[in-house]
N, C-alpha and C positions, 0 to 999 in steps of 0.2 A: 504494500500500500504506500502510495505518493503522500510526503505530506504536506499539510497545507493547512489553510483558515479552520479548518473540521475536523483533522487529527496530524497528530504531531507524535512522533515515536523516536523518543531520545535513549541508541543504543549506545550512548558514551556516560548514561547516568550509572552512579554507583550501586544504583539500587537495581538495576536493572540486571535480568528478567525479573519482574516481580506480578503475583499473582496467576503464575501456571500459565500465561497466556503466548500463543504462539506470536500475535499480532496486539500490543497494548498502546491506547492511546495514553498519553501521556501530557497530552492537552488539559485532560481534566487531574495532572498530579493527586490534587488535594480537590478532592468533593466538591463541588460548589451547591448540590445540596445535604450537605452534611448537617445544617442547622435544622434543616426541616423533618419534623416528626414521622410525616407523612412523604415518603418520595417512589422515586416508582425501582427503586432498587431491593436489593433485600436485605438490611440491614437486622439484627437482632438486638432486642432492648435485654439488658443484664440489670441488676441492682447489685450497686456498691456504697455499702456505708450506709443504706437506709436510703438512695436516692438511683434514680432510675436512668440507665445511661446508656444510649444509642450505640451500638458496636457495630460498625460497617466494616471490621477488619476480615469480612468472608466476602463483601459485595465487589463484582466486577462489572457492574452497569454503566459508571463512567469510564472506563475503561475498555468499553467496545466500542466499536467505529461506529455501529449500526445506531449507539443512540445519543449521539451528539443534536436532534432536531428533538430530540424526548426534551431530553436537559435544557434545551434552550428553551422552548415551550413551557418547561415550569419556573425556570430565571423571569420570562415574561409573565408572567400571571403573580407574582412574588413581589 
């Protein structure tokens, strides 16, 4: 995959390969919806300390090509 405005795939980053993916966008490094309770990835809620806390560290939603117009679509409605 070519990158460009809609996926970016940095195989010079340290972190890289990360999350088992043959093809990872890296556009979305860091979630941009990570705030949101409700998102269209699959993140698991855990309780620590008495308080309830979003774990996306199994989610590969921003990280597929395929859903960069998903994620924008809820940026816009946000």
């Amino acid at each position: 995959m070519e990158n460009s405005y809609r996926y970016f795939e940095n195989r010079e980053c340290q972190y890289y390969p990360c999350h088992n993916m043959e093809h990872v966008n890296c556009l979305f490094c860091y979630c941009p919806l990570n705030h949101m309770e409700h998102c269209p990835g699959n993140p698991q809620f855990i309780k620590v300390n008495g308080k309830r806390i979003k774990d996306c560290s199994g989610c590969r939603f921003p990280h597929e090509p395929q859903n960069y117009d998903v994620i924008m679509q809820f940026l816009m409605q946000k």
